[in-house]
GUTORGU-391298 format. One record per atom (N, C-alpha, C): residue number from 1; residue in three letters; atom name; x, y, z. Coordinates in steps of 0.05 Angstrom, whole numbers. Layout:
% residues N
R num residu atome   east  north     up
R NUM    ALA    CA      X      Y      Z
...
***
This chain:
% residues 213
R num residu atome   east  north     up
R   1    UNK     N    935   -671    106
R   1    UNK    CA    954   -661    126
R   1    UNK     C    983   -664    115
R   2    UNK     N    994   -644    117
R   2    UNK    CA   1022   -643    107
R   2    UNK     C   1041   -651    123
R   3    UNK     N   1037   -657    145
R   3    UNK    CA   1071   -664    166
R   3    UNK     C   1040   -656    189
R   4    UNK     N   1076   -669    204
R   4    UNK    CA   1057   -661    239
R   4    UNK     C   1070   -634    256
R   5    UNK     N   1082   -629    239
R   5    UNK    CA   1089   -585    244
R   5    UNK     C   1061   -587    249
R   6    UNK     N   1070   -568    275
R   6    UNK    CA   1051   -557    297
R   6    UNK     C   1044   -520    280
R   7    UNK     N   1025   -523    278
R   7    UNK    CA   1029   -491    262
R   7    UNK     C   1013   -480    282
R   8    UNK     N   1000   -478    302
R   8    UNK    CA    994   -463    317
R   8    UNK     C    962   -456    311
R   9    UNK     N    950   -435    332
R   9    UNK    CA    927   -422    329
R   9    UNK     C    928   -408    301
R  10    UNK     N    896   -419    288
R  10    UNK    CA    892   -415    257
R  10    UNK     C    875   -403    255
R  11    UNK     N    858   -389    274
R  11    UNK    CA    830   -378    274
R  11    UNK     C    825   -355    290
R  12    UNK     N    813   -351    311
R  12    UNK    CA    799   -329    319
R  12    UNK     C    824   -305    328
R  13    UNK     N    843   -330    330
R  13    UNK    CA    870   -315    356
R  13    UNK     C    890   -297    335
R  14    UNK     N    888   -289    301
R  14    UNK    CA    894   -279    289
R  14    UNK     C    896   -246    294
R  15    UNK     N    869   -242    302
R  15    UNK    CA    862   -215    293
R  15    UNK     C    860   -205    271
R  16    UNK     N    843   -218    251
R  16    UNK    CA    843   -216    227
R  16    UNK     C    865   -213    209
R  17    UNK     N    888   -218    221
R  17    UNK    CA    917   -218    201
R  17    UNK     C    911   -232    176
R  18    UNK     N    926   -235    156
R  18    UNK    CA    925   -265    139
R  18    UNK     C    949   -267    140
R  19    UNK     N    958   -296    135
R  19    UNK    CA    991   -305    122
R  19    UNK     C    995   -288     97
R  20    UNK     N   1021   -284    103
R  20    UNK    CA   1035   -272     75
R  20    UNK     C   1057   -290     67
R  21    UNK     N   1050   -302     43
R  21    UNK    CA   1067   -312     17
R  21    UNK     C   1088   -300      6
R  22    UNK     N   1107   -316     12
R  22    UNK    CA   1143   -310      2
R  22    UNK     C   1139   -324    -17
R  23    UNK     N   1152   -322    -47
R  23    UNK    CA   1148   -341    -75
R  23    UNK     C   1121   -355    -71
R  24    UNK     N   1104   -351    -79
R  24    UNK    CA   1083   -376    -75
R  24    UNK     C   1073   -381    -48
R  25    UNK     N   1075   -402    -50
R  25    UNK    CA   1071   -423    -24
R  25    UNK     C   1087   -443    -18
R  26    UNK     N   1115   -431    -24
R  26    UNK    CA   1137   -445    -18
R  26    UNK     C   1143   -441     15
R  27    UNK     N   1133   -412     24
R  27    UNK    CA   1149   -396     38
R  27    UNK     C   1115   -389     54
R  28    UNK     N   1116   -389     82
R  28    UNK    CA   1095   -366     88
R  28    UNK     C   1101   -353    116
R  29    UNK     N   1087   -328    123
R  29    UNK    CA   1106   -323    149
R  29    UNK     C   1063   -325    165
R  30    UNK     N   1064   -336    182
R  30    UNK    CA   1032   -335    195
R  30    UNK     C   1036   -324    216
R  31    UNK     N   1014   -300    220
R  31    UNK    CA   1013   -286    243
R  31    UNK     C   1010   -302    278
R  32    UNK     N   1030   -294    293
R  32    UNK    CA   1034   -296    309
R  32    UNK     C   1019   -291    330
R  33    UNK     N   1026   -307    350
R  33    UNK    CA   1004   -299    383
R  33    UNK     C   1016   -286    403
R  34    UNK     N   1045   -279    396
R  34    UNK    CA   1061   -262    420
R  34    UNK     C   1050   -227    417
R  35    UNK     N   1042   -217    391
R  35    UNK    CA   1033   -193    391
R  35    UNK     C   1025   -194    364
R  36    UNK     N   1017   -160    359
R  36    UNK    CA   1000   -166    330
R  36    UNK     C   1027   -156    308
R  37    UNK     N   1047   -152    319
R  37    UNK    CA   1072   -150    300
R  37    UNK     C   1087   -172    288
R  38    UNK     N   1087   -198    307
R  38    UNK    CA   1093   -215    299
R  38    UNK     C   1084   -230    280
R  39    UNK     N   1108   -247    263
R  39    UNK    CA   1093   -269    258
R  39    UNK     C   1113   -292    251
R  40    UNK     N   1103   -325    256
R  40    UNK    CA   1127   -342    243
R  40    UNK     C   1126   -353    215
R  41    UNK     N   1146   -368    215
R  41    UNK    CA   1156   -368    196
R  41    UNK     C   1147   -400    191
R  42    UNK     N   1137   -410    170
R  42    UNK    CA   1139   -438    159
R  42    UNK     C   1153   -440    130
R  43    UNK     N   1165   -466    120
R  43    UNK    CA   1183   -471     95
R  43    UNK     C   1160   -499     77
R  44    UNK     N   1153   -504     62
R  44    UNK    CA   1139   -518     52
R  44    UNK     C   1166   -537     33
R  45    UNK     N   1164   -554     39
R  45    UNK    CA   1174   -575     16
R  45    UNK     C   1165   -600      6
R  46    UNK     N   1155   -609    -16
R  46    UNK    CA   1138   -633    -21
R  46    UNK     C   1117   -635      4
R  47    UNK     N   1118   -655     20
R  47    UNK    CA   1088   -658     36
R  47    UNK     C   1107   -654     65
R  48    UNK     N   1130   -639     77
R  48    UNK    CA   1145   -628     97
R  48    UNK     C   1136   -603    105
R  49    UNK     N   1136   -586    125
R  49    UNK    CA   1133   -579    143
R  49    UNK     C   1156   -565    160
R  50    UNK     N   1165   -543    148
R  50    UNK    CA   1192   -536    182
R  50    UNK     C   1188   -512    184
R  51    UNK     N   1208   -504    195
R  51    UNK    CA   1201   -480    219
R  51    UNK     C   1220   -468    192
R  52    UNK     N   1207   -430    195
R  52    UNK    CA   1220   -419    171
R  52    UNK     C   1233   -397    199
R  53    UNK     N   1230   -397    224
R  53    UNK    CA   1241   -375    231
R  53    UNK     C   1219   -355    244
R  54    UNK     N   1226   -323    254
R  54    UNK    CA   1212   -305    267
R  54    UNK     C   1208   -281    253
R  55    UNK     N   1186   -275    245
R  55    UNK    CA   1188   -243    234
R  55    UNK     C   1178   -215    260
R  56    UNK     N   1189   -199    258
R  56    UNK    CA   1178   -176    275
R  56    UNK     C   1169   -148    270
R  57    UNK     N   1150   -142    248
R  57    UNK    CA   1146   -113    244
R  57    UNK     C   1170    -96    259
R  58    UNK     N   1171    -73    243
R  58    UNK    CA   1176    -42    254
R  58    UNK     C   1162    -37    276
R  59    UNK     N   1168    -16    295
R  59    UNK    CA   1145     -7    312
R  59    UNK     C   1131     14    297
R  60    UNK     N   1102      8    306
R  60    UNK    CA   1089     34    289
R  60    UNK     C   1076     21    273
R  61    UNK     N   1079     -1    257
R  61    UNK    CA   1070    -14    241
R  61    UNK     C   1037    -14    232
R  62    UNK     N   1027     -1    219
R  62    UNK    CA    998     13    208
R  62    UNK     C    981      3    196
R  63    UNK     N    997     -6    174
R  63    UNK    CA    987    -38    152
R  63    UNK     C    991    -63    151
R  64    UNK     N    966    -82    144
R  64    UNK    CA    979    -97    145
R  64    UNK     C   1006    -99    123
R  65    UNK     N   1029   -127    115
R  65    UNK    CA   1046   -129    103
R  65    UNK     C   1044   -143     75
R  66    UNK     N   1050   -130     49
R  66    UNK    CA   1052   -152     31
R  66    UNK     C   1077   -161     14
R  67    UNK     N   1079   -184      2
R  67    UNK    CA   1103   -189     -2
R  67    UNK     C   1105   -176    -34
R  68    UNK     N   1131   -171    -44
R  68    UNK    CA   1140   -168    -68
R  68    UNK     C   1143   -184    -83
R  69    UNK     N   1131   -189   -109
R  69    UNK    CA   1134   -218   -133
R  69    UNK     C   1171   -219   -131
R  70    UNK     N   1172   -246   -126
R  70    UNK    CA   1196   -260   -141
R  70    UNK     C   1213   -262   -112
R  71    UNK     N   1204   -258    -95
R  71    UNK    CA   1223   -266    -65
R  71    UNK     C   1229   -235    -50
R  72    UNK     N   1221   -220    -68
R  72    UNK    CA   1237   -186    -55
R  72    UNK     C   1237   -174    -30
R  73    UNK     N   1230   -186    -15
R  73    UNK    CA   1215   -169     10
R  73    UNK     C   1185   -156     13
R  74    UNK     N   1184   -153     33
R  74    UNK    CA   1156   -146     39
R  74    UNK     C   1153   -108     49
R  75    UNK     N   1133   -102     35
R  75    UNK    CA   1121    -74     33
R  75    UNK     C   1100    -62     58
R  76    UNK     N   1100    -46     69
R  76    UNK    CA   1080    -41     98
R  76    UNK     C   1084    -10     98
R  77    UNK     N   1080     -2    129
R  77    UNK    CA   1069     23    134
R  77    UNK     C   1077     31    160
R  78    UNK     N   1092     44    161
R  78    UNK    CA   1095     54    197
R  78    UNK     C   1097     75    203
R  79    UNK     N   1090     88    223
R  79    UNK    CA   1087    109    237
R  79    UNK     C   1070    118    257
R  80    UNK     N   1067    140    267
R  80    UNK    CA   1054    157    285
R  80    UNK     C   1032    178    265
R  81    UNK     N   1006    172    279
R  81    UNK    CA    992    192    277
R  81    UNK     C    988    198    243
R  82    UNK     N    993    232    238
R  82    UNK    CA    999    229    201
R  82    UNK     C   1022    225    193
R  83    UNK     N   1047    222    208
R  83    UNK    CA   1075    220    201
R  83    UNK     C   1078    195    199
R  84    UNK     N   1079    187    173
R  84    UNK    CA   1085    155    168
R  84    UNK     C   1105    154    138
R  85    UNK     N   1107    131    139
R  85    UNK    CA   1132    127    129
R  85    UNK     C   1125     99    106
R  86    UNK     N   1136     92     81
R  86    UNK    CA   1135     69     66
R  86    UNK     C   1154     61     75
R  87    UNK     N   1147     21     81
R  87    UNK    CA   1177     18     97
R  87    UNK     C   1170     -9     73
R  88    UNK     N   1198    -14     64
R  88    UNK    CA   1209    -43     56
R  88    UNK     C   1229    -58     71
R  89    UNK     N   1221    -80     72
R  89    UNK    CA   1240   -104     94
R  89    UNK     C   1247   -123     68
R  90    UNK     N   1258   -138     69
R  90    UNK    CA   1272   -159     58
R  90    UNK     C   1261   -181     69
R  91    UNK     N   1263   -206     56
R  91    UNK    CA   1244   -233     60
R  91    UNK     C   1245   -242     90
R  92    UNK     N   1263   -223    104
R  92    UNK    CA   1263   -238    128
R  92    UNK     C   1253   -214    150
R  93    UNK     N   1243   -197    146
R  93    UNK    CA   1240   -177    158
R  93    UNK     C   1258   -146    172
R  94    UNK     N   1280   -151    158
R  94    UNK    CA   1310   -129    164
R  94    UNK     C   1289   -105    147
R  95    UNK     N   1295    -82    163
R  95    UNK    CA   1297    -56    149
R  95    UNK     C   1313    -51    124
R  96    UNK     N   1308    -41     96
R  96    UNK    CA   1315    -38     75
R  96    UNK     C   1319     -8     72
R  97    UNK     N   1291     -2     67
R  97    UNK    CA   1289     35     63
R  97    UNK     C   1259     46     77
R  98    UNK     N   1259     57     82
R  98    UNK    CA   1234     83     85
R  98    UNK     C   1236    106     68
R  99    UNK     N   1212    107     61
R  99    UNK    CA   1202    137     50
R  99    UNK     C   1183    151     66
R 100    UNK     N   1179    183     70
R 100    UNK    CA   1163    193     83
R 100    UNK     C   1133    194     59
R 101    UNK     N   1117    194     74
R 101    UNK    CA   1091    196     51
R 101    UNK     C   1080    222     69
R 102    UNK     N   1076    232     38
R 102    UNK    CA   1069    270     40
R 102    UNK     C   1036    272     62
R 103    UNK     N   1034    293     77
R 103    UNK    CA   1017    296     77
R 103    UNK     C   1015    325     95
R 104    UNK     N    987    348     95
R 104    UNK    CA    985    368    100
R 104    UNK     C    992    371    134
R 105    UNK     N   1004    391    143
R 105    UNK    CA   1005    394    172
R 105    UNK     C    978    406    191
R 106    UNK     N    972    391    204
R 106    UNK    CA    947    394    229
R 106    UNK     C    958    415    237
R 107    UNK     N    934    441    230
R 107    UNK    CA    945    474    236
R 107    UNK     C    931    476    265
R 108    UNK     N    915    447    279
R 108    UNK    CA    910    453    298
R 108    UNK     C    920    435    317
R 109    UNK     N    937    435    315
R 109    UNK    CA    957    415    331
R 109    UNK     C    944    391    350
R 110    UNK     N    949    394    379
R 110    UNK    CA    944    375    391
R 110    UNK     C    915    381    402
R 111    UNK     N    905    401    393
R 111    UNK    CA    873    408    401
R 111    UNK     C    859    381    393
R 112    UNK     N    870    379    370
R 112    UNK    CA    846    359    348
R 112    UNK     C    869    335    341
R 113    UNK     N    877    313    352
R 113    UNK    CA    895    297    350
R 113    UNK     C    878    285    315
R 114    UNK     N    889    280    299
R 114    UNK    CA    888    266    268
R 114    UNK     C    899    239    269
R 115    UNK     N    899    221    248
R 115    UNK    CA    924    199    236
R 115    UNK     C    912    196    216
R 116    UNK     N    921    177    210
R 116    UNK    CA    913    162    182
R 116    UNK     C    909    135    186
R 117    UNK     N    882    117    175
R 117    UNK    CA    881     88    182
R 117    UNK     C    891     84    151
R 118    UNK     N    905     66    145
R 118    UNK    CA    922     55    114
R 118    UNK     C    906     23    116
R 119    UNK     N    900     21     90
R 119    UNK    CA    891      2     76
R 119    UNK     C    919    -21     70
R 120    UNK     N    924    -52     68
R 120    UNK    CA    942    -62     60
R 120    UNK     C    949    -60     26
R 121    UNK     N    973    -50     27
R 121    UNK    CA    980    -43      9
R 121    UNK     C    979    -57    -16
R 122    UNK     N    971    -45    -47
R 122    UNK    CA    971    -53    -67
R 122    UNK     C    997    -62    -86
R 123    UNK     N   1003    -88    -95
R 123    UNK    CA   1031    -84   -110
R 123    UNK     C   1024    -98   -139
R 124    UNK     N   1041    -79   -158
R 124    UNK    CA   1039    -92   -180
R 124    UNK     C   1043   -112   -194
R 125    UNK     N   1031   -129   -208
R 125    UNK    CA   1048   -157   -221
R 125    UNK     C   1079   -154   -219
R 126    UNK     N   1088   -135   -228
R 126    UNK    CA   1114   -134   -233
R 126    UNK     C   1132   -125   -212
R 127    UNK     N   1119   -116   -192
R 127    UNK    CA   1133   -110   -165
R 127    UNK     C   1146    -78   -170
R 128    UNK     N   1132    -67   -188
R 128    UNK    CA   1155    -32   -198
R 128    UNK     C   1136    -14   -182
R 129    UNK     N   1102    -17   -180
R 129    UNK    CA   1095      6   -163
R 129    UNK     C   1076    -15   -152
R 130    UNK     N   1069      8   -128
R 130    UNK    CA   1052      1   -103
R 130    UNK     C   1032     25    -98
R 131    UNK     N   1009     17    -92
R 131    UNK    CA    981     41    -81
R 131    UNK     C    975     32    -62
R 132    UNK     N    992     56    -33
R 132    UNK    CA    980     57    -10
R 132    UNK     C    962     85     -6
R 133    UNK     N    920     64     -4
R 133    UNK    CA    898     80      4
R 133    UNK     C    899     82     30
R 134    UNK     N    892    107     44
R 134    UNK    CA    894    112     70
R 134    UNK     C    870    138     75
R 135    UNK     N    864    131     93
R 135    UNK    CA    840    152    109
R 135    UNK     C    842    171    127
R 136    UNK     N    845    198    125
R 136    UNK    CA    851    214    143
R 136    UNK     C    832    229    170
R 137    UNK     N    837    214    191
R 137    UNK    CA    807    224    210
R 137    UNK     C    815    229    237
R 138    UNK     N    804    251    248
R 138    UNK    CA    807    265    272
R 138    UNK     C    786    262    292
R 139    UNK     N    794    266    314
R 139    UNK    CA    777    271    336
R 139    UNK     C    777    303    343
R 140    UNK     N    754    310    353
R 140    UNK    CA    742    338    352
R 140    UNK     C    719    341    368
R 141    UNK     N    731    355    395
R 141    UNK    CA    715    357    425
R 141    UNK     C    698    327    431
R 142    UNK     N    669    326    417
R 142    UNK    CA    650    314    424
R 142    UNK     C    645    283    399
R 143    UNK     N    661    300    380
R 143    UNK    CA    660    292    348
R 143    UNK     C    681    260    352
R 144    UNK     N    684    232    347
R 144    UNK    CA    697    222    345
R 144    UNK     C    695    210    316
R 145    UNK     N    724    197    307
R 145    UNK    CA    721    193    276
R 145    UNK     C    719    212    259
R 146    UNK     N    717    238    253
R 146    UNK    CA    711    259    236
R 146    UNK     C    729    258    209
R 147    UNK     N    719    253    191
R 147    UNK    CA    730    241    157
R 147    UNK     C    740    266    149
R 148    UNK     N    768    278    142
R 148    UNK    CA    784    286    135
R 148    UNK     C    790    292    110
R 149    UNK     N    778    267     95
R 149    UNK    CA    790    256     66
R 149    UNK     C    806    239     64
R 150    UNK     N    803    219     43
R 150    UNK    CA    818    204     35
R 150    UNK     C    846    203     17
R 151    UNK     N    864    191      6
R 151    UNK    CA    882    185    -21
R 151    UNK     C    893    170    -22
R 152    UNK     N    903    161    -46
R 152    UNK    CA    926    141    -55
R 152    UNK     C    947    151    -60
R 153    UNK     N    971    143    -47
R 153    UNK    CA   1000    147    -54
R 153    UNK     C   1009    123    -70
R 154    UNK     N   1017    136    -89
R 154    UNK    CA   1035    118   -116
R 154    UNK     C   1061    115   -112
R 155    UNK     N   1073    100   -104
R 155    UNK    CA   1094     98   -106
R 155    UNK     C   1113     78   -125
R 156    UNK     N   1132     87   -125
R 156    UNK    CA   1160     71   -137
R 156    UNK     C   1169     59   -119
R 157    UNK     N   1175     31   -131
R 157    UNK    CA   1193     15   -112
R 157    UNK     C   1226      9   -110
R 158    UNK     N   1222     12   -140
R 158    UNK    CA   1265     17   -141
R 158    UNK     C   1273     42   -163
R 159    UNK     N   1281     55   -145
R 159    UNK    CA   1288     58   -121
R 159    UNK     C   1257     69   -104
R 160    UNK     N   1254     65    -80
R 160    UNK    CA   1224     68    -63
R 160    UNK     C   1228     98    -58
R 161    UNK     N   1200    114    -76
R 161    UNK    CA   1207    137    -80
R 161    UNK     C   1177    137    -79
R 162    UNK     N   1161    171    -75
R 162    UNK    CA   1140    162    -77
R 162    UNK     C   1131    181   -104
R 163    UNK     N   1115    183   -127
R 163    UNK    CA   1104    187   -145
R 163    UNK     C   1085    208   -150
R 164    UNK     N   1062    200   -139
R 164    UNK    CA   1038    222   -134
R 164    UNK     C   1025    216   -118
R 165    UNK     N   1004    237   -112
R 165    UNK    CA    981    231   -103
R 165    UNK     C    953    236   -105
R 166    UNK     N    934    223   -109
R 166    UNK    CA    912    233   -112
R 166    UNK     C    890    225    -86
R 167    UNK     N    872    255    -93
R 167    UNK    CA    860    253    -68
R 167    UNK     C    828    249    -82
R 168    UNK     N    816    230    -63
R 168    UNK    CA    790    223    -70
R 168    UNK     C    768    232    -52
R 169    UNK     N    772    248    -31
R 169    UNK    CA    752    257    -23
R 169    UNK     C    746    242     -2
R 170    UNK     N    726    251     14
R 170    UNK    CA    709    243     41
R 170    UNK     C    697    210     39
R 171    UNK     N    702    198     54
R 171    UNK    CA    676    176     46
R 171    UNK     C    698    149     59
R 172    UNK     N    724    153     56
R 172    UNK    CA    737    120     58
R 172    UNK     C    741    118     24
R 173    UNK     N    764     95     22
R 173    UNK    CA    770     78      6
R 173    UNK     C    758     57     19
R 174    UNK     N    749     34     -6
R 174    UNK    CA    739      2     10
R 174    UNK     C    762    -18     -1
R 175    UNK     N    773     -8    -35
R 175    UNK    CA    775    -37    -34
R 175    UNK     C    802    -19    -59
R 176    UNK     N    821    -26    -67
R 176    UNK    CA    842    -23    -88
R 176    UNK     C    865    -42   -107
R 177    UNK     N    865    -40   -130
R 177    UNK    CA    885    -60   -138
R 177    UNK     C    903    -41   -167
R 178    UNK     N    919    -48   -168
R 178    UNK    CA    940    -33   -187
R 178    UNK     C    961    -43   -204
R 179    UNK     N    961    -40   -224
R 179    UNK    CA    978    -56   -246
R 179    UNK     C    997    -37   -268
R 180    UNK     N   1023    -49   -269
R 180    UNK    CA   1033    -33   -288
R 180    UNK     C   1056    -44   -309
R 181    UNK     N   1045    -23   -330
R 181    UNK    CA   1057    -49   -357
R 181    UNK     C   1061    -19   -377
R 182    UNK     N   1092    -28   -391
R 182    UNK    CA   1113    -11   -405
R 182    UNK     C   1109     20   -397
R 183    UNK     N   1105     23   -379
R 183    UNK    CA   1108     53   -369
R 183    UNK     C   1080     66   -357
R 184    UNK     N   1051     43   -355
R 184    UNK    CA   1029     68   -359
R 184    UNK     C   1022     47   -325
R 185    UNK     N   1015     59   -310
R 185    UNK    CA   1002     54   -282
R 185    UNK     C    961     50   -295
R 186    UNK     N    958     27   -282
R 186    UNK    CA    929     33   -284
R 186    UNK     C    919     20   -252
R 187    UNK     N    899     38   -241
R 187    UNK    CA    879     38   -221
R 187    UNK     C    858     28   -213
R 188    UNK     N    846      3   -206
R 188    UNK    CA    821      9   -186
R 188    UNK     C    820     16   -176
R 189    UNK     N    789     22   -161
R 189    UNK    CA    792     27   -137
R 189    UNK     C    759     36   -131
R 190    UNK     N    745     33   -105
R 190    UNK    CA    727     32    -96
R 190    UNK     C    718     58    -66
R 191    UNK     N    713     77    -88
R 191    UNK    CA    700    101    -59
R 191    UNK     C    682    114    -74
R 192    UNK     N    663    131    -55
R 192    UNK    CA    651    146    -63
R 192    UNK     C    625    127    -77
R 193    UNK     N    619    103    -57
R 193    UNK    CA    589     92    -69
R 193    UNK     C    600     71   -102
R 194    UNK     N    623     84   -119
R 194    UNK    CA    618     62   -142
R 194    UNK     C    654     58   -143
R 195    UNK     N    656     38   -165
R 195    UNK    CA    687     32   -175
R 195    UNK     C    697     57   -198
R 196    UNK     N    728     67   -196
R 196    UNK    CA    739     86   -209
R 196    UNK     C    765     58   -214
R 197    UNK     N    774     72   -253
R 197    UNK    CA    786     64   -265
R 197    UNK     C    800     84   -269
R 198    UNK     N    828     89   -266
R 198    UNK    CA    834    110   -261
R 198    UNK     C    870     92   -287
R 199    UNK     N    880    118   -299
R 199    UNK    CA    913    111   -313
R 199    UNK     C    928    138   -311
R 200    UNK     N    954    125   -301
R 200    UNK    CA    980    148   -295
R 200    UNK     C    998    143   -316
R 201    UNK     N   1016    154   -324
R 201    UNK    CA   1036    148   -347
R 201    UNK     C   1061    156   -331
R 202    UNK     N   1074    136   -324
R 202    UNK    CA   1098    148   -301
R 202    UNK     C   1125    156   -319
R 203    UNK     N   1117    157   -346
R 203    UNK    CA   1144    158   -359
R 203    UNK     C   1147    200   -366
R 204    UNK     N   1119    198   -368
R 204    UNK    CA   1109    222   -365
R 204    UNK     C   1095    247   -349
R 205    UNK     N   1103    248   -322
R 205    UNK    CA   1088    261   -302
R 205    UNK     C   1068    271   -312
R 206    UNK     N   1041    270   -294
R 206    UNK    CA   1020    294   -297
R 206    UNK     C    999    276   -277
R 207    UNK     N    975    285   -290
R 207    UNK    CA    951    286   -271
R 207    UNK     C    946    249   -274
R 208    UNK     N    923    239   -272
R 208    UNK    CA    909    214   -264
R 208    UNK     C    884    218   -288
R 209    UNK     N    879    204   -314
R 209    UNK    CA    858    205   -332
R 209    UNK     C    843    175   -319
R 210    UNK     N    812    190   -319
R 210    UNK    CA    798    168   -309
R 210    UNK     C    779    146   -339
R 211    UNK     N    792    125   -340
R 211    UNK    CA    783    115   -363
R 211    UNK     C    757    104   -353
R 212    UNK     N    737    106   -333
R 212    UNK    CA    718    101   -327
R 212    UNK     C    707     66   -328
R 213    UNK     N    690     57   -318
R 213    UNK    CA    686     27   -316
R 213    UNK     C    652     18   -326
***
């Protein structure tokens, strides 16, 4: 036991959130019980315990949140429906930037309402790019859930721009991780029944070569 900081409900009352880590485990912000946007704030010091403060999502908020290596702020997802947005906050939760993340227009408008469910976002060791997987699925008369297709948006983080995208097809993403080192992006990632190894060269635009696993 580290101190007698009261840290609150640690279990069921989450909603599957997890804590997200500022530097380490110096810093953590733990999801809150006032809503599922919230969360507080704890400060770790030797075997102490204090209050780090209040964080409050964007409204809209889609993904969960992850933090950026080295203190940078934290990376998420907000929006409506398929109009969403890359949002960066700063260690304390302030608005930084948004980007819009591309996607095709519903030619059938509000007949067939769409969104996108987004996966928590992937960041690289180095904090330069991020892979947000997201699932595109509609409702349709009788039809609920109807799979759309999937993709990953690549993005850049400085400046937060977004890169490409590739699309993987029907089925869900399950699971993704992404790393990038002197210019070349490389991919996991889990759909379609097995794991894809996938490399981008961001110094060089073009397609996604799958180096296979």
């Amino acid at each position: 036991m580290l101190s007698e900081q009261n840290l609150g409900e640690l279990g069921s009352g989450l909603g599957g959130r997890r804590p997200i880590p500022m530097g380490g485990l110096k810093f953590l912000w733990l999801p809150g019980t006032c809503s599922s946007a919230c969360y507080r704030g704890i400060k770790v010091f030797d075997v102490q315990i204090e209050d780090g403060g209040n964080l409050t999502l964007p409204e809209n908020t889609v993904a969960e949140p992850v933090s950026l290596p080295g203190e940078n702020g934290l990376l998420t997802v907000a929006g409506k429906g398929t109009a969403q947005k890359a949002t960066l906050l700063d260690s304390s939760g302030h608005l930084q930037k948004q980007v819009k993340l591309p996607f095709f227009p519903n030619l059938l408008g509000p007949l067939v309402p769409d969104w996108f469910g987004v996966l928590r976002p992937a960041i690289s060791h180095d904090g330069q790019v991020a892979a947000i997987a997201r699932s595109r699925v509609a409702w349709v008369l009788v039809d609920t859930d109807r799979d759309w297709g999937s993709e990953v948006v690549l993005l850049k983080i400085h400046p937060l721009s977004v890169a490409t995208t590739l699309k993987t097809g029907k089925g869900g993403i399950g699971a993704m991780a992404v790393d990038h080192h002197n210019g070349i992006v490389r991919m996991v990632g889990f759909w379609k029944g097995h794991w894809h190894e996938l490399k981008y060269d961001d110094r060089h635009p073009g397609k996604w070569t799958d180096d296979g696993i």
